[in-house]
BASE-740961 format. One line per field, with one value per atom (N, C-alpha, C): residue in three letters; z negated, y negated, x. Coordinates in steps of 0.02 Angstrom, whole numbers, plus 50000, padded with zeros to 5 digits. Layout:
// BASE-740961
resn [ala, ...]
pz [Z, ...]
py [Y, ...]
px [X, ...]
***
This chain:
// BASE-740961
resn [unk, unk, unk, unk, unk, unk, unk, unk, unk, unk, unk, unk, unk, unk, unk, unk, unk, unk, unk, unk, unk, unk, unk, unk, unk, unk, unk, unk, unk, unk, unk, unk, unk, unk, unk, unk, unk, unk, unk, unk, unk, unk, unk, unk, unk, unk, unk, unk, unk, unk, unk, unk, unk, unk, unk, unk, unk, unk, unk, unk, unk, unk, unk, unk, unk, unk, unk, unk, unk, unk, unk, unk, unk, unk, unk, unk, unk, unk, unk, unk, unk, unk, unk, unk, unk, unk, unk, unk, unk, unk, unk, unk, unk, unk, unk, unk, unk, unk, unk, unk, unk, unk, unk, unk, unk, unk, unk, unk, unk, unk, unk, unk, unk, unk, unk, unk, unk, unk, unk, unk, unk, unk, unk, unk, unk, unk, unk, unk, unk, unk, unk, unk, unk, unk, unk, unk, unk, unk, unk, unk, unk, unk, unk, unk, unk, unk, unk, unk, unk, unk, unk, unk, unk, unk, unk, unk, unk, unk, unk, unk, unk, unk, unk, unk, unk, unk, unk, unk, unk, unk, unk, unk, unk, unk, unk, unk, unk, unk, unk, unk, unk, unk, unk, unk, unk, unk, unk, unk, unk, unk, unk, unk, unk, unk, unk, unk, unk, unk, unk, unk, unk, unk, unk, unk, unk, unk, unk, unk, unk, unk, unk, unk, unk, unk, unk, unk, unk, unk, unk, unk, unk, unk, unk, unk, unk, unk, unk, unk, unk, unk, unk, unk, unk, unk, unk, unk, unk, unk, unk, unk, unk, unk, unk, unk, unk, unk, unk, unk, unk, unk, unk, unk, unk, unk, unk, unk, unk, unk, unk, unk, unk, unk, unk, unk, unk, unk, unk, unk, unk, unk, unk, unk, unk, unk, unk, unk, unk, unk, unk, unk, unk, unk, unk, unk, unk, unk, unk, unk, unk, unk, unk, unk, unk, unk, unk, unk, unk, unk, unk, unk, unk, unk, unk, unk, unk, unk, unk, unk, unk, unk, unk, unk, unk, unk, unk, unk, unk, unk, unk, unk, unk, unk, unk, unk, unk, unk, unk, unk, unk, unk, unk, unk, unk, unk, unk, unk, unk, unk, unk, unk, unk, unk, unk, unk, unk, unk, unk, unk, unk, unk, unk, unk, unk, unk]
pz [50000, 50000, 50000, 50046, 50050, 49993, 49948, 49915, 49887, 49965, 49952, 49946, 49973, 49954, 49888, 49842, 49762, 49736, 49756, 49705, 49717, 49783, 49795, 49758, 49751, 49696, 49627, 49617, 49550, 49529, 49583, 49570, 49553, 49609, 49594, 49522, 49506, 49420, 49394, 49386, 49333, 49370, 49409, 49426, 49414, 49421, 49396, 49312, 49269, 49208, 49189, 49218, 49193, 49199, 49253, 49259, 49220, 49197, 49141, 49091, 49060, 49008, 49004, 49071, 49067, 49057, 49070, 49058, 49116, 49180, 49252, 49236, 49270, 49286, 49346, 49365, 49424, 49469, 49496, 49558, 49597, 49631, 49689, 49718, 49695, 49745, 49828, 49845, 49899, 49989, 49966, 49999, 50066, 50125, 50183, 50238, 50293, 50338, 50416, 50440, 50528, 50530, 50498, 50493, 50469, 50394, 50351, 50287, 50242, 50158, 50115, 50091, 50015, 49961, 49938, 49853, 49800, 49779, 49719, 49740, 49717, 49690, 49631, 49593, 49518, 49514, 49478, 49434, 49391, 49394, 49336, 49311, 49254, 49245, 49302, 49330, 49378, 49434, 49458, 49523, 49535, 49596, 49616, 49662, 49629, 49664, 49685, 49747, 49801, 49796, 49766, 49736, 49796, 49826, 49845, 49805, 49799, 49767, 49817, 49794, 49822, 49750, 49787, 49739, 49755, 49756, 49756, 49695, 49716, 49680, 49631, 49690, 49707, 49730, 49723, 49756, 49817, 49843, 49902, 49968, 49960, 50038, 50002, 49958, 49917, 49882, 49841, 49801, 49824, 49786, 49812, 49852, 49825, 49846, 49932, 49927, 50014, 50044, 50044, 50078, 50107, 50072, 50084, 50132, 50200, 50245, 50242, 50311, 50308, 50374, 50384, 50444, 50388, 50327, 50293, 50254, 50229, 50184, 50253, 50291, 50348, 50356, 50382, 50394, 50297, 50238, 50173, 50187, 50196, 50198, 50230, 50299, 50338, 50315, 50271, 50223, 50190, 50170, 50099, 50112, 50158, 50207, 50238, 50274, 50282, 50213, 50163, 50108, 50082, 50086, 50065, 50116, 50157, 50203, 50209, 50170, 50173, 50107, 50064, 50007, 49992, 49950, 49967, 49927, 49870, 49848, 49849, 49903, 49908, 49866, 49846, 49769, 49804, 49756, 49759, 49792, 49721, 49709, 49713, 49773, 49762, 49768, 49769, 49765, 49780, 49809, 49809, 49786, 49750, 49715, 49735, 49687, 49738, 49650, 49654, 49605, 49620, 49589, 49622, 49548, 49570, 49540, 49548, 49508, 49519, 49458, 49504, 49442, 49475, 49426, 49450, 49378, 49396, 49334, 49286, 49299, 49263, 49221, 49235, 49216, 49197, 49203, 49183, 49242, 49229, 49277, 49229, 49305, 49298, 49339, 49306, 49339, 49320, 49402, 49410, 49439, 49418, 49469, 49463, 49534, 49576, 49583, 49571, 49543, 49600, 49643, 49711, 49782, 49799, 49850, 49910, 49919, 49992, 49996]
py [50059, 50000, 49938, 49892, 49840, 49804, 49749, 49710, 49659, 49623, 49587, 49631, 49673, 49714, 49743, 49766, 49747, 49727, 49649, 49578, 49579, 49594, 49574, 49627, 49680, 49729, 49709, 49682, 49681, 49597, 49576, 49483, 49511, 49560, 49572, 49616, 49648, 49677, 49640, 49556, 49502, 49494, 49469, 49412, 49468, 49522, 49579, 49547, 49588, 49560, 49500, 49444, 49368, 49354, 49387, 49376, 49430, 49477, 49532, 49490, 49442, 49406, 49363, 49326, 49292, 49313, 49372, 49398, 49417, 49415, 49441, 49516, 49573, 49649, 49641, 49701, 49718, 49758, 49750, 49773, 49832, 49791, 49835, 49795, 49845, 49812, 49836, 49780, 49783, 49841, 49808, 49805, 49801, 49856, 49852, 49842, 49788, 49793, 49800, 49797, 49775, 49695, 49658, 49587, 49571, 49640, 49626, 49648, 49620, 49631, 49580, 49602, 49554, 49608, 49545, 49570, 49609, 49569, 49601, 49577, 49611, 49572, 49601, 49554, 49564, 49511, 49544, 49492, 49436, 49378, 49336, 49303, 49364, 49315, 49355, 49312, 49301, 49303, 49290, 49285, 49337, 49352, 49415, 49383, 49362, 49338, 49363, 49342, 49378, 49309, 49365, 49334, 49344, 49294, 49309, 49295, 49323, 49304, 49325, 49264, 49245, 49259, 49301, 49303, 49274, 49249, 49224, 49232, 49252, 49284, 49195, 49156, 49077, 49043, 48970, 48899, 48906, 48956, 48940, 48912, 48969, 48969, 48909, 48872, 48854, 48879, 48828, 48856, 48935, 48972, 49010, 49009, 48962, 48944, 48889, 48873, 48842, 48901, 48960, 49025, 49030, 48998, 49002, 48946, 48955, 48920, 48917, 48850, 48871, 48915, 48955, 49014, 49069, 49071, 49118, 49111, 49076, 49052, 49052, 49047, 49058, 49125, 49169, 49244, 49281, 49253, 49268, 49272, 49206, 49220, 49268, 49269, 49309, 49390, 49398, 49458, 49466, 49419, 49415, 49436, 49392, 49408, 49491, 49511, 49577, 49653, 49621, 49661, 49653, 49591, 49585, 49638, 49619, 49649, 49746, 49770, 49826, 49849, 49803, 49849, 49844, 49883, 49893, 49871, 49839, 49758, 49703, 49664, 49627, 49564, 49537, 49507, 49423, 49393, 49339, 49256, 49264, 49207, 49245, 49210, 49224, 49176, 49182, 49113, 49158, 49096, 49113, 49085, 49125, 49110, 49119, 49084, 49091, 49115, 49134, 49165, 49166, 49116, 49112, 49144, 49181, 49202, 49194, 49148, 49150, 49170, 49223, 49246, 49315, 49360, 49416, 49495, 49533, 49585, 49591, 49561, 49560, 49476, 49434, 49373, 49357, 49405, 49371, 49328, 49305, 49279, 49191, 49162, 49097, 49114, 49089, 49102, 49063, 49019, 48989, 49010, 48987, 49024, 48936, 48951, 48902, 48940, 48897, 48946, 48887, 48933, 48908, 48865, 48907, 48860, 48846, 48875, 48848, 48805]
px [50042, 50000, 50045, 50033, 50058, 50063, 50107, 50126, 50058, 50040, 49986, 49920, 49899, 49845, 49847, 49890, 49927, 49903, 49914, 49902, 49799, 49792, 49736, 49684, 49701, 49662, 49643, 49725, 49747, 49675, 49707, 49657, 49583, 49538, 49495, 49463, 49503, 49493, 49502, 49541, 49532, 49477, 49440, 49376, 49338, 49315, 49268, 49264, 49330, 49323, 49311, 49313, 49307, 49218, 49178, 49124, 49081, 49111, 49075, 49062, 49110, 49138, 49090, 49062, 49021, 48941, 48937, 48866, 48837, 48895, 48841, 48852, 48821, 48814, 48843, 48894, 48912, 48868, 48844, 48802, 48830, 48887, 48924, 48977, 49033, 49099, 49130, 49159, 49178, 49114, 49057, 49017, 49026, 49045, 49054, 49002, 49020, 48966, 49020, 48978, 49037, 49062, 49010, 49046, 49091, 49098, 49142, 49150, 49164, 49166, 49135, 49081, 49104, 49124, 49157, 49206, 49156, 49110, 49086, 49011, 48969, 48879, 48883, 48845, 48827, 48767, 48749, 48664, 48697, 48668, 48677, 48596, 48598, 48515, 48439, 48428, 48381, 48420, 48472, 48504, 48540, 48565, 48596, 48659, 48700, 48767, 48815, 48846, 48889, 48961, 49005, 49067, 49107, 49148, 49218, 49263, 49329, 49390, 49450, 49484, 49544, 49594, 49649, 49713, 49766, 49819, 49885, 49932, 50011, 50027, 50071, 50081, 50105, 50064, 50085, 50058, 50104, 50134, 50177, 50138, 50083, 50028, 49991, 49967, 49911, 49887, 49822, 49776, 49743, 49707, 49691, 49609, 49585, 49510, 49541, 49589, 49611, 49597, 49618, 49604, 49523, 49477, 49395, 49379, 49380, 49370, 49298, 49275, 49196, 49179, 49227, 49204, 49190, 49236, 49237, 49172, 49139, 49087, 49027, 49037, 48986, 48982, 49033, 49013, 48979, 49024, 48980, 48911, 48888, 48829, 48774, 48807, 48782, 48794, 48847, 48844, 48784, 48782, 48740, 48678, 48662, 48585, 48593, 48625, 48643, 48615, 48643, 48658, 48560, 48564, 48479, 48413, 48419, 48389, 48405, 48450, 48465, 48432, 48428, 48394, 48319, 48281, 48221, 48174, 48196, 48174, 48221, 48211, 48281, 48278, 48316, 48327, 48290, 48258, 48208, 48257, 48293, 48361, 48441, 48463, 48530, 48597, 48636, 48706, 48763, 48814, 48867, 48920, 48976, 49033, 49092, 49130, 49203, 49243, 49284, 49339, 49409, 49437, 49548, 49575, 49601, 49658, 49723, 49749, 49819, 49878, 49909, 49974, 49987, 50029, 50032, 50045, 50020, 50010, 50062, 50125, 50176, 50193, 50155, 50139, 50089, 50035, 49953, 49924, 49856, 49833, 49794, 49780, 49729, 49692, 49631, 49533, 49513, 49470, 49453, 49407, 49318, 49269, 49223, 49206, 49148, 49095, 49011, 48960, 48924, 48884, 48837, 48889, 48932, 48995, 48963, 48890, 48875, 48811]
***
């Protein structure tokens, strides 16, 4: 396994744990379609939110939320809607989030999460 696919596992088990922390339920990770991936769904409450997260191991490339373009937050959604339409009560209220992780398993991490990014 590649280096960055590593960090990028590793980022997503902090943003999993950081949003348990907060009180959402994990739903379902890494949710495949042909468009693509999303990272995580989990419930928060009443809502059924579709998380991306960005890891970086450095500020070399940037922040890690610079990584969330709006092509990227455009095809999300179109996940999101995807994922809705596949299940067989599809959820009323939903949002989308963003999650940066920055650091690395031998240093610890920083989390930072954005709650409704589109």
């Amino acid at each position: 396994m590649a280096r960055k696919d590593e960090i990028g596992r590793w980022g997503e088990e902090i943003a999993v744990g950081f949003v348990e922390q907060l009180g959402y339920t994990i739903v379902e990770r890494n949710w495949r379609h042909t468009m693509g991936e999303i990272d995580v769904i989990a419930r928060d409450v009443d809502q059924t939110v579709f998380i991306e997260v960005k890891t970086r191991s450095g500020r070399g490339y940037g922040h890690p939320f610079e990584a969330i373009t709006t092509e990227k937050l455009a095809r999300l959604r179109r996940l999101a809607l995807a994922w809705c339409r596949a299940q067989e009560h599809p959820p009323t209220r939903i949002r989308l989030d963003a999650v940066a992780v920055l650091g690395r398993p031998d240093r610890g991490a920083q989390v930072e999460h954005l709650m409704g990014v589109f």
